[in-house]
BALUM-748029 format. One record per residue: residue number from 0; x negated, y, z of N, C-alpha, C in turn; residue in three letters. Coordinates in Angstrom, 1 decimal, decimal comma, always signed. Layout:
! BALUM-748029
@k->NUM&n_c1->X&n_c2->Y&n_c3->Z&ca_c1->X&ca_c2->Y&ca_c3->Z&c_c1->X&c_c2->Y&c_c3->Z&r->ala
...
! end
This chain:
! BALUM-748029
@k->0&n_c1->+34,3&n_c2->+1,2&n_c3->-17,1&ca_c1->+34,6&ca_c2->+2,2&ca_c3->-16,2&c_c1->+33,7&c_c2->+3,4&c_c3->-16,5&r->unk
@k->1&n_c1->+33,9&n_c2->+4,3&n_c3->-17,1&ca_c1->+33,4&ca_c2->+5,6&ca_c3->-17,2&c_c1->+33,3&c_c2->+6,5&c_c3->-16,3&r->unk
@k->2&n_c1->+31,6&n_c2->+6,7&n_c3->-16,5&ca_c1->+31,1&ca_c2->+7,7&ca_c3->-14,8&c_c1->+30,5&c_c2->+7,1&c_c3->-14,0&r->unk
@k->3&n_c1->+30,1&n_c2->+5,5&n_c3->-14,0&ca_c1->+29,6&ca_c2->+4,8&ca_c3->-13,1&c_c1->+28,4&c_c2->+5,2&c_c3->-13,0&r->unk
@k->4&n_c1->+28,0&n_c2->+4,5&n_c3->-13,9&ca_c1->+26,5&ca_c2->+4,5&ca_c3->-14,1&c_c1->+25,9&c_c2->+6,2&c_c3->-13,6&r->unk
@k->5&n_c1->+26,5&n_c2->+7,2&n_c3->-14,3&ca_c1->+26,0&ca_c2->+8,2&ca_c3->-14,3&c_c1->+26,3&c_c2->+8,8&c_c3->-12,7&r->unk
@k->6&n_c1->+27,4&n_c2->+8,5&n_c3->-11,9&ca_c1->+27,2&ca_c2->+8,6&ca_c3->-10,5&c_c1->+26,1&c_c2->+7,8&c_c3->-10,4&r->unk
@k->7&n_c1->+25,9&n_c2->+6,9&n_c3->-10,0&ca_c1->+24,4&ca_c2->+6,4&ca_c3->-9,8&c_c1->+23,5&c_c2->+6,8&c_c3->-9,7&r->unk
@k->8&n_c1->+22,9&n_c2->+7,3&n_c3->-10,9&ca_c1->+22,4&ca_c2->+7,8&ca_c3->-11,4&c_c1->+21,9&c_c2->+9,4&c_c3->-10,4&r->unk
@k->9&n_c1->+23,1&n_c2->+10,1&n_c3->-10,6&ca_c1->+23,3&ca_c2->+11,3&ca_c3->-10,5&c_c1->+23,4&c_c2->+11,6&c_c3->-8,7&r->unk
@k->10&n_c1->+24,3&n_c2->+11,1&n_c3->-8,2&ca_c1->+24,2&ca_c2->+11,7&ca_c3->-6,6&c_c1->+23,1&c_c2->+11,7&c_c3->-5,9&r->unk
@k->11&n_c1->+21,9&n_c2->+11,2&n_c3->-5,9&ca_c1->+21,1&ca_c2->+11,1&ca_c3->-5,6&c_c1->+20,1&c_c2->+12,6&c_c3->-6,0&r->unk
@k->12&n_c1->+20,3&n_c2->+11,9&n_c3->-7,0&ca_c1->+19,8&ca_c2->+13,7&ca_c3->-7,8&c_c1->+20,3&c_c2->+15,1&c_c3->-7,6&r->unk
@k->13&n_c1->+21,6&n_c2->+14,7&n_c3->-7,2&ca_c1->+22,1&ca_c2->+16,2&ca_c3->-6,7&c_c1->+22,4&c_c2->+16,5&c_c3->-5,4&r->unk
@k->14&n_c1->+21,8&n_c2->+15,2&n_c3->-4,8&ca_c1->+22,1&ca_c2->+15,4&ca_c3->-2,9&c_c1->+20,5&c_c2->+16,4&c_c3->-3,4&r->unk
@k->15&n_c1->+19,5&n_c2->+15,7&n_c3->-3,4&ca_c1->+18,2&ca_c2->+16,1&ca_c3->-3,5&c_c1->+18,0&c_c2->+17,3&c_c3->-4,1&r->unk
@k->16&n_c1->+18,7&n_c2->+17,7&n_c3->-4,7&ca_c1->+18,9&ca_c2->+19,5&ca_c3->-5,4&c_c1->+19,4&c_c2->+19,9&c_c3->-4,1&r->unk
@k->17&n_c1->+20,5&n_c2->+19,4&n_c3->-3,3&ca_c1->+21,1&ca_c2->+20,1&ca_c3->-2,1&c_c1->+20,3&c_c2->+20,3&c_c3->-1,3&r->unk
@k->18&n_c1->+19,4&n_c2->+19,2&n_c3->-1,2&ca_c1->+18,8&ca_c2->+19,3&ca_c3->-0,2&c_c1->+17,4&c_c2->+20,2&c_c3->-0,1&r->unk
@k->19&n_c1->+16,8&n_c2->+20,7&n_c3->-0,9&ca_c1->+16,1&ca_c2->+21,8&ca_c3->-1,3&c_c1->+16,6&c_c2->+23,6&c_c3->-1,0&r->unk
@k->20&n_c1->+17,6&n_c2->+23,5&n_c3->-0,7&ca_c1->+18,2&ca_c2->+24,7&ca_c3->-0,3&c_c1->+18,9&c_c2->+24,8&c_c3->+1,2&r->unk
@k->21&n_c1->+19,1&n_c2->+23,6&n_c3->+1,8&ca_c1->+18,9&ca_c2->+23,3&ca_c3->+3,2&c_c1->+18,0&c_c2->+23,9&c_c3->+4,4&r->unk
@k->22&n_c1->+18,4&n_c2->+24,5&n_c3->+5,2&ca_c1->+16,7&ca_c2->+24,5&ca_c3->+5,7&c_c1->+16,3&c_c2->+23,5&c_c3->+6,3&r->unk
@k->23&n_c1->+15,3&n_c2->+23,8&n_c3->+6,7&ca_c1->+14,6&ca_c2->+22,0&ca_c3->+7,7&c_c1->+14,7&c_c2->+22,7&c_c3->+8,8&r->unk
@k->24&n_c1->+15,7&n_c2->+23,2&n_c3->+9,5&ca_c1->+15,8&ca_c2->+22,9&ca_c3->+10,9&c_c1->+16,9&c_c2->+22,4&c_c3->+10,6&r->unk
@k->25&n_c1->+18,1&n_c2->+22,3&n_c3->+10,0&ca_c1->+19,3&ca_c2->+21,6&ca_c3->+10,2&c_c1->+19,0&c_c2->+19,9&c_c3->+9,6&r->unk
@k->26&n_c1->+18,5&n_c2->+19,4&n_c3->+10,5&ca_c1->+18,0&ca_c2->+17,6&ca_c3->+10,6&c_c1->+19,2&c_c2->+16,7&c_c3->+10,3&r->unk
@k->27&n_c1->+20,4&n_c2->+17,4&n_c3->+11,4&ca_c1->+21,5&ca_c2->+16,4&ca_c3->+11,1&c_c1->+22,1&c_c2->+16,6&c_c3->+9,4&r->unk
@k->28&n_c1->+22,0&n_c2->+18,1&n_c3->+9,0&ca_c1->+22,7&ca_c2->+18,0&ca_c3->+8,1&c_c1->+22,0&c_c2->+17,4&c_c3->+6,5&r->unk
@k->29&n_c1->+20,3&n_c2->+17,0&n_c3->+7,0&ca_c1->+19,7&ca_c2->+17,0&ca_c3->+6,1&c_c1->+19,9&c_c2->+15,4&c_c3->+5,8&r->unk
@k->30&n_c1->+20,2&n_c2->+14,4&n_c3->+7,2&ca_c1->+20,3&ca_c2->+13,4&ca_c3->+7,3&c_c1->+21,9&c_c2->+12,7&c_c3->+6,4&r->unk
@k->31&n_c1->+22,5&n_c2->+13,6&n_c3->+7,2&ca_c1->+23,9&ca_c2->+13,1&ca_c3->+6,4&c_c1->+24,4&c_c2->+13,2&c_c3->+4,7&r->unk
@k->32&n_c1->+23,5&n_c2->+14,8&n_c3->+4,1&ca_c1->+23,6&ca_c2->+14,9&ca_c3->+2,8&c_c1->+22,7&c_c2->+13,3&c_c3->+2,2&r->unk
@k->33&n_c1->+21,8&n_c2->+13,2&n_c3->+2,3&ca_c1->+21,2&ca_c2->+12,0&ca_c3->+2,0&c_c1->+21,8&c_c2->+10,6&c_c3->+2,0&r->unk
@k->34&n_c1->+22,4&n_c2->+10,5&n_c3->+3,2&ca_c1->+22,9&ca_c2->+9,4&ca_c3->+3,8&c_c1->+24,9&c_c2->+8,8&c_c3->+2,9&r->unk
@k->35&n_c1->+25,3&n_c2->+10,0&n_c3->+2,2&ca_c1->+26,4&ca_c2->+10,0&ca_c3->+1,8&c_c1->+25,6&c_c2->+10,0&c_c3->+0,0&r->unk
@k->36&n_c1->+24,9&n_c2->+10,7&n_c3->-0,4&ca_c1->+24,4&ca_c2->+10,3&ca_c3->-1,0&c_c1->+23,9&c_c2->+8,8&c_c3->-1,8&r->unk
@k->37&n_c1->+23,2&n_c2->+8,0&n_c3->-0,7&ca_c1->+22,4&ca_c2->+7,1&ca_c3->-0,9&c_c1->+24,1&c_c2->+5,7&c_c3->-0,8&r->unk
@k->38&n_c1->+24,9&n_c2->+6,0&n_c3->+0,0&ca_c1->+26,0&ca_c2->+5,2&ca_c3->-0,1&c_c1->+26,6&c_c2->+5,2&c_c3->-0,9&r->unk
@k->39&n_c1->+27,3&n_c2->+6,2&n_c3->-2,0&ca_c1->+27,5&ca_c2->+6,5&ca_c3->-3,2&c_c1->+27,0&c_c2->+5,7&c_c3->-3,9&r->unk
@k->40&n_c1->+25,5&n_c2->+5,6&n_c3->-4,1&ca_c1->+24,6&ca_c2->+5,2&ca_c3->-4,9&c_c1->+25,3&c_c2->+4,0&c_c3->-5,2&r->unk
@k->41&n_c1->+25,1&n_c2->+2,9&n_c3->-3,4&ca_c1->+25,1&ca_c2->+2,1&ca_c3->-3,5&c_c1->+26,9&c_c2->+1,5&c_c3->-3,6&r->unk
@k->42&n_c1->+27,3&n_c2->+2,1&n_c3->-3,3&ca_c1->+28,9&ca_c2->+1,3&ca_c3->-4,0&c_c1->+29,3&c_c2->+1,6&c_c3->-5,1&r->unk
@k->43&n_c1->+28,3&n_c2->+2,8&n_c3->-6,1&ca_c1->+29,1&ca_c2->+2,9&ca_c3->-7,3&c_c1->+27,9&c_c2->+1,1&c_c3->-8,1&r->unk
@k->44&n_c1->+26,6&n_c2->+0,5&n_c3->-7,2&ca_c1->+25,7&ca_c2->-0,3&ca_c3->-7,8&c_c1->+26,7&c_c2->-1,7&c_c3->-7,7&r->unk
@k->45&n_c1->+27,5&n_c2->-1,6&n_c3->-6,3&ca_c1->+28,4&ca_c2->-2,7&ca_c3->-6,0&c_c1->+29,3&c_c2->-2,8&c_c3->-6,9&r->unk
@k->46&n_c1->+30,1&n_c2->-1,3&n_c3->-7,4&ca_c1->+31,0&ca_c2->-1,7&ca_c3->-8,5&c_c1->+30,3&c_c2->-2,6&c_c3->-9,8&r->unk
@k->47&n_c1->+29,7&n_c2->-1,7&n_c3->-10,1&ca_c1->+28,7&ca_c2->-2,9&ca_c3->-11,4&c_c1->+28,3&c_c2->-3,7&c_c3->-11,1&r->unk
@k->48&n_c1->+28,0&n_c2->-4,3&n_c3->-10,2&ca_c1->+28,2&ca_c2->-6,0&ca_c3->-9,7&c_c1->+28,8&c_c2->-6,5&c_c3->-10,4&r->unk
@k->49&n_c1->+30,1&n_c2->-6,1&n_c3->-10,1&ca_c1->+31,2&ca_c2->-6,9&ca_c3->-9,7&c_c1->+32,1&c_c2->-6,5&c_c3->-11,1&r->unk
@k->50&n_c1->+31,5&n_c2->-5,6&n_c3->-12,1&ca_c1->+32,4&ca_c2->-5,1&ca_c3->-13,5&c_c1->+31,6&c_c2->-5,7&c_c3->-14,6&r->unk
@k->51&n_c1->+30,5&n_c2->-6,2&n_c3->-14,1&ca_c1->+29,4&ca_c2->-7,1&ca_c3->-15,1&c_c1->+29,9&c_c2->-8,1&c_c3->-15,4&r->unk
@k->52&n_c1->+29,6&n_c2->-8,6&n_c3->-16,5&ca_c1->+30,7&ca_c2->-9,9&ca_c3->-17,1&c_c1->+28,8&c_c2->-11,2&c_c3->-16,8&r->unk
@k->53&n_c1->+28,9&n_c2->-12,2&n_c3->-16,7&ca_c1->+27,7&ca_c2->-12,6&ca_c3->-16,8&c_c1->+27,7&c_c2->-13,8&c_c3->-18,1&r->unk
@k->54&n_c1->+29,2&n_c2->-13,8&n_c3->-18,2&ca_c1->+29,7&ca_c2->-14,7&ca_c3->-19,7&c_c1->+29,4&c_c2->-14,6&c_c3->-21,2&r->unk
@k->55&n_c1->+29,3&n_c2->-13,1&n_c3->-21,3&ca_c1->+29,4&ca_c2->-11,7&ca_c3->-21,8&c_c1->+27,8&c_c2->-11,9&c_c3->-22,0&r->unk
@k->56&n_c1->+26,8&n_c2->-11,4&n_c3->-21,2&ca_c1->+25,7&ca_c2->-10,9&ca_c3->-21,2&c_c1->+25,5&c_c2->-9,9&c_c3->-21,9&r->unk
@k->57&n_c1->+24,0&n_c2->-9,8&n_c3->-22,1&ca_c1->+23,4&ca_c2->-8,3&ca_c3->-22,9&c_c1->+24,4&c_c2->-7,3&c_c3->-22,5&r->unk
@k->58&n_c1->+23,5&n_c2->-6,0&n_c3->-23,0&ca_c1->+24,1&ca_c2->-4,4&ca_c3->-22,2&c_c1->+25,6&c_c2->-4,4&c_c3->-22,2&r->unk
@k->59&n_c1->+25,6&n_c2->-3,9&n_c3->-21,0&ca_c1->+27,6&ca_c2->-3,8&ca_c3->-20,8&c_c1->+27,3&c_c2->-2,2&c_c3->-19,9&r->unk
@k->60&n_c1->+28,7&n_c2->-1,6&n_c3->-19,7&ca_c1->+29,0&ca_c2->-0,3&ca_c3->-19,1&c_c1->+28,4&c_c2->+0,8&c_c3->-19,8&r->unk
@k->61&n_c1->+27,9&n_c2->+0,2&n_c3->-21,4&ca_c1->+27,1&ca_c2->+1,8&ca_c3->-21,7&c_c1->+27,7&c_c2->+2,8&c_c3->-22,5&r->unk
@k->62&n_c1->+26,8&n_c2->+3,8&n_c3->-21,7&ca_c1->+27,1&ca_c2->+5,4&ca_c3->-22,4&c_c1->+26,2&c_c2->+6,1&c_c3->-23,2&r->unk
@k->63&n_c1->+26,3&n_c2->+7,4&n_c3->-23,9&ca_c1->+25,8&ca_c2->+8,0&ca_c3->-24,6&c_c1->+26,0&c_c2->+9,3&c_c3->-24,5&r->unk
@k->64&n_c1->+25,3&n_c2->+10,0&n_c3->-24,6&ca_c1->+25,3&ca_c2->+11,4&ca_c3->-24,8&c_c1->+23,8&c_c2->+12,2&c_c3->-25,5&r->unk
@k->65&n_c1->+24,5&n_c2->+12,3&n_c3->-26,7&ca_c1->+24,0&ca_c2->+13,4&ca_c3->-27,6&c_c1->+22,9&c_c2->+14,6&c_c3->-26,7&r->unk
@k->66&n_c1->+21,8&n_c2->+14,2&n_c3->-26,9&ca_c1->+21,3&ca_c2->+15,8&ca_c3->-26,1&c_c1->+20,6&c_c2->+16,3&c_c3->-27,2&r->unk
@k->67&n_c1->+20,1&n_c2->+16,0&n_c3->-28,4&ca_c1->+19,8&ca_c2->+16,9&ca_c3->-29,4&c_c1->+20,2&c_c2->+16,1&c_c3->-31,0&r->unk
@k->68&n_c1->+21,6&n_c2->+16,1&n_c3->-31,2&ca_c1->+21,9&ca_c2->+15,1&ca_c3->-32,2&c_c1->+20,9&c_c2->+15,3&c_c3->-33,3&r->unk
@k->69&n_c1->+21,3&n_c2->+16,5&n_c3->-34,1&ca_c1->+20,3&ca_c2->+16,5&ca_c3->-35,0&c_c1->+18,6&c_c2->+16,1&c_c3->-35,4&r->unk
@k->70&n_c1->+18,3&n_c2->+16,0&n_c3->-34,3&ca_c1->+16,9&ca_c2->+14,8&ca_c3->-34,1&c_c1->+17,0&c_c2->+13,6&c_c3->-33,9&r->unk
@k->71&n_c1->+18,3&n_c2->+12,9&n_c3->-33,6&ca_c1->+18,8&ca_c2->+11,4&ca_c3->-32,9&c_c1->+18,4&c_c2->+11,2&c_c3->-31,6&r->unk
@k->72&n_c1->+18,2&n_c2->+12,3&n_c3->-31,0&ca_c1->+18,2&ca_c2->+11,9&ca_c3->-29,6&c_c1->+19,4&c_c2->+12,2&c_c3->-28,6&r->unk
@k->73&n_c1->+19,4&n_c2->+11,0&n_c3->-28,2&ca_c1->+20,1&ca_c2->+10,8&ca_c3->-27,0&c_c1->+20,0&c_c2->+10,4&c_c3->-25,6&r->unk
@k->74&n_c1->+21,0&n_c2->+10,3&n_c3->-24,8&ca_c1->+20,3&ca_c2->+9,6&ca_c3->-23,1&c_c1->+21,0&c_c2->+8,3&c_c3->-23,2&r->unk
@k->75&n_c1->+20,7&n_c2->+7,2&n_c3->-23,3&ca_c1->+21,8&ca_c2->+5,8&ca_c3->-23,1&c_c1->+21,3&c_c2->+5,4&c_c3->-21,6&r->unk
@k->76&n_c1->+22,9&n_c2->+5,2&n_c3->-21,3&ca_c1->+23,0&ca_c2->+4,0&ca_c3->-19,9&c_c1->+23,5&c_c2->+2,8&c_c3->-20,3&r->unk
@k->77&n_c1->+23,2&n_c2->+2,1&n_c3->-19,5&ca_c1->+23,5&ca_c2->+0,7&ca_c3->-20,3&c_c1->+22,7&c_c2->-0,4&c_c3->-18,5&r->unk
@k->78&n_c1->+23,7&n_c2->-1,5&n_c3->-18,5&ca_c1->+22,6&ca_c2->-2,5&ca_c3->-17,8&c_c1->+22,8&c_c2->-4,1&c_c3->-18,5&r->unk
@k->79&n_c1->+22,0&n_c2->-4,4&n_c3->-18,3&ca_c1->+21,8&ca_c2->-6,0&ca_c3->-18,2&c_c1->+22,2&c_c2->-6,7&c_c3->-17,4&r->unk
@k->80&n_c1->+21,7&n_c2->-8,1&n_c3->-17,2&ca_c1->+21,8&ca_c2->-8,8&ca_c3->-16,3&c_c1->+20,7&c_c2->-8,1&c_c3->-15,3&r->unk
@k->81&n_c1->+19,3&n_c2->-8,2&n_c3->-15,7&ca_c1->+18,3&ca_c2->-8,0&ca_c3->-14,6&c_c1->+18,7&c_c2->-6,3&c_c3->-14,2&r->unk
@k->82&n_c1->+19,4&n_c2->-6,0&n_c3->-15,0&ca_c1->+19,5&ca_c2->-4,4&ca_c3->-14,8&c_c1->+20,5&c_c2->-4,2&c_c3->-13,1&r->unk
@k->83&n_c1->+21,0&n_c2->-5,2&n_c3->-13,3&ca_c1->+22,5&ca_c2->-5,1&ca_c3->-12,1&c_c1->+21,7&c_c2->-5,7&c_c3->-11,1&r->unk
@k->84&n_c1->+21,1&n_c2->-6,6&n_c3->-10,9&ca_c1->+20,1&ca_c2->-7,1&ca_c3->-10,1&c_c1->+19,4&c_c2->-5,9&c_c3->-9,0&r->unk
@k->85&n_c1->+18,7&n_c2->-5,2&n_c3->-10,6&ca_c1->+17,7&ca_c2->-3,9&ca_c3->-9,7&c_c1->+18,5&c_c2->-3,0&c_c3->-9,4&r->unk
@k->86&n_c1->+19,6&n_c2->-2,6&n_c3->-10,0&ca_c1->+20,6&ca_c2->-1,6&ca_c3->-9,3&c_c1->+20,9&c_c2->-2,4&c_c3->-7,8&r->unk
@k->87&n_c1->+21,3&n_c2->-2,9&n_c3->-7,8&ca_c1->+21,9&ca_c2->-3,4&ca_c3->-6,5&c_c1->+21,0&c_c2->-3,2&c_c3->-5,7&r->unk
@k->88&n_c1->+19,7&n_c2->-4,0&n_c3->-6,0&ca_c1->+18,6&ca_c2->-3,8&ca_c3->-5,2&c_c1->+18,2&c_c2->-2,3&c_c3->-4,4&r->unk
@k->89&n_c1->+17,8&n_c2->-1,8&n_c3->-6,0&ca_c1->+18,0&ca_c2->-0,1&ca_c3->-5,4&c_c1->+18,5&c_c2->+0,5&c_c3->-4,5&r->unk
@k->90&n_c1->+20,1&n_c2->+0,0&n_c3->-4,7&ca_c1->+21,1&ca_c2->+0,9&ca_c3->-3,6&c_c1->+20,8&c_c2->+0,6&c_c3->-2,5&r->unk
@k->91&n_c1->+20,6&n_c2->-1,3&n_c3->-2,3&ca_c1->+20,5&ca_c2->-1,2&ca_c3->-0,8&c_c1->+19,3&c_c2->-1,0&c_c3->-0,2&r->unk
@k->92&n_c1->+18,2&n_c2->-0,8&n_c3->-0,9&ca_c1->+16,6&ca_c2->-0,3&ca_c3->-0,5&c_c1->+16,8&c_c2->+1,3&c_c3->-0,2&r->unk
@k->93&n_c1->+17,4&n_c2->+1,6&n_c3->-0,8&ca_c1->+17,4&ca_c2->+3,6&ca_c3->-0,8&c_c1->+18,8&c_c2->+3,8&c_c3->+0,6&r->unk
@k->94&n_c1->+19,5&n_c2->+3,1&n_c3->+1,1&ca_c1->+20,4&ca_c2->+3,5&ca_c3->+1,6&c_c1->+19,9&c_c2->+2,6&c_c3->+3,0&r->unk
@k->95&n_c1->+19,4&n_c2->+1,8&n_c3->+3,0&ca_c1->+18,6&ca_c2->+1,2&ca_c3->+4,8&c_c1->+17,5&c_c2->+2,1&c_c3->+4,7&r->unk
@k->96&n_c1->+16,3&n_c2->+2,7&n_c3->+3,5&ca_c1->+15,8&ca_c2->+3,5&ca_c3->+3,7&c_c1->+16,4&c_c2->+5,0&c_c3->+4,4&r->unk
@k->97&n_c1->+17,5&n_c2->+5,0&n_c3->+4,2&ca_c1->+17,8&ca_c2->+6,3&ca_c3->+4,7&c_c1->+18,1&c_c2->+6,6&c_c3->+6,4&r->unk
@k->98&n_c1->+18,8&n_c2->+4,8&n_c3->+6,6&ca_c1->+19,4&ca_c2->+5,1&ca_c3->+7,8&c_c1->+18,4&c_c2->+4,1&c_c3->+8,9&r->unk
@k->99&n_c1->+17,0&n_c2->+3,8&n_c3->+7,9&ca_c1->+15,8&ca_c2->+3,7&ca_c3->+8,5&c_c1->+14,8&c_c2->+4,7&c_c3->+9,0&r->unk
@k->100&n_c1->+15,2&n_c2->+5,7&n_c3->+8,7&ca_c1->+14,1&ca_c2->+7,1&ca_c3->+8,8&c_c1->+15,6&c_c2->+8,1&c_c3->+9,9&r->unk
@k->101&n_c1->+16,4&n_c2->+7,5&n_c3->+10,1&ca_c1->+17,5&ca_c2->+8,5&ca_c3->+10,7&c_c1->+17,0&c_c2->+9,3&c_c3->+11,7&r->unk
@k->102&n_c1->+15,7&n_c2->+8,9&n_c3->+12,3&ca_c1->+15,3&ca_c2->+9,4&ca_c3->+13,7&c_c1->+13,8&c_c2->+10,2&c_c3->+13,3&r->unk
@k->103&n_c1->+13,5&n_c2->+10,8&n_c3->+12,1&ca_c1->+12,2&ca_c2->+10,9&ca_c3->+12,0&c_c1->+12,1&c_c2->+12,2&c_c3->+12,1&r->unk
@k->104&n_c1->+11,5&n_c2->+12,9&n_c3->+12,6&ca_c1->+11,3&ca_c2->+13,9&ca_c3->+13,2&c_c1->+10,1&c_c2->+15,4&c_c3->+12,4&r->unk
@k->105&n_c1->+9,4&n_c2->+14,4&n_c3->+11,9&ca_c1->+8,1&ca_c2->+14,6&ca_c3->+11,3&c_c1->+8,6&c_c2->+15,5&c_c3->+9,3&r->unk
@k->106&n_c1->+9,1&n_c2->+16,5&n_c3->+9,1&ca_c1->+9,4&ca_c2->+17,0&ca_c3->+8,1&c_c1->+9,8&c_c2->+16,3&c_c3->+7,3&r->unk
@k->107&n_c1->+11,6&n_c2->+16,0&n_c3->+7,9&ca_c1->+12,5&ca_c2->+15,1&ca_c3->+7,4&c_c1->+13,0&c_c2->+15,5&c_c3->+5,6&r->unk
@k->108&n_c1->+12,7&n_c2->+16,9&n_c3->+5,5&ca_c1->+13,7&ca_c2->+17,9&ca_c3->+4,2&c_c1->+12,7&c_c2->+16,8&c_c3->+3,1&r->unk
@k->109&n_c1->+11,4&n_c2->+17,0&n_c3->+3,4&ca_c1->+10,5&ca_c2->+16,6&ca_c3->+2,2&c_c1->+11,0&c_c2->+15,1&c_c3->+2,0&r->unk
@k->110&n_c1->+10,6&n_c2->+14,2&n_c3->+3,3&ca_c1->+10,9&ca_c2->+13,1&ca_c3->+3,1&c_c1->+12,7&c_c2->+12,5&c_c3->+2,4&r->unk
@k->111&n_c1->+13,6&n_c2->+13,2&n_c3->+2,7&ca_c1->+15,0&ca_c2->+12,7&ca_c3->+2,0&c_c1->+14,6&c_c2->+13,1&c_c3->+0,5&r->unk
@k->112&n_c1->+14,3&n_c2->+14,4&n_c3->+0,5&ca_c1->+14,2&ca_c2->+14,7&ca_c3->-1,0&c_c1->+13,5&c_c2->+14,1&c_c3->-2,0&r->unk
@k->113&n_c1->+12,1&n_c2->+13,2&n_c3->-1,3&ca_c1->+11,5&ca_c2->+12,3&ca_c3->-2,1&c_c1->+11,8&c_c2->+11,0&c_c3->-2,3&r->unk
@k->114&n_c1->+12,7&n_c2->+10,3&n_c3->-1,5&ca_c1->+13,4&ca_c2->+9,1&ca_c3->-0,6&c_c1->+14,3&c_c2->+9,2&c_c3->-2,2&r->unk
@k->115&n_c1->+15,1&n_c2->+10,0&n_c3->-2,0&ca_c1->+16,5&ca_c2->+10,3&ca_c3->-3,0&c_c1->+15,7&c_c2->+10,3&c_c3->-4,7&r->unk
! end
């Protein structure tokens, strides 16, 4: 499935750019950018669960993109077995983190944007 990984990856990263131009008096909306975020995260980690072959093993779902060919560099996604493990983990650590802190009061902008 192409795009997985890189949503993963990515919403998190671009709620947190959102969330930088937000101000911090808008709490609810700093809460929900995060919170839709961090869900994302975690059902694009559920999909790779569940698209992981464990018959199969070694890297599955990976991508590539060229960021400076003529040097051979590139960005690879790719997971493993232990890789789907800690994805999974991740999602649901970052996403009870989020709707663990729902009520925090104490300069919430910093904390989502660091959380994320």
């Amino acid at each position: 499935m192409t795009g997985l990984l890189e949503t993963i990856v990515g919403a998190p990263f671009v709620a947190a750019a959102i969330l930088l131009v937000v101000p911090p008096t808008q709490k609810t909306a700093l809460r929900v950018i995060s919170a839709i975020a961090a869900i994302i995260s975690l059902a694009g980690s559920i999909q790779v669960w569940r698209l992981y072959d464990l018959a199969q093993g070694g890297l599955q779902l990976g991508v590539s993109y060229p960021i400076i060919p003529d040097l051979g560099i590139h960005l690879k996604l790719a997971v493993d077995g232990w890789g789907v493990s800690l994805l999974l983990l991740t999602g649901l650590i970052i996403t009870g983190g989020v709707f663990a802190s729902w009520t925090l009061e104490d300069r919430p902008k910093e904390f989502f944007v660091f959380l994320l």
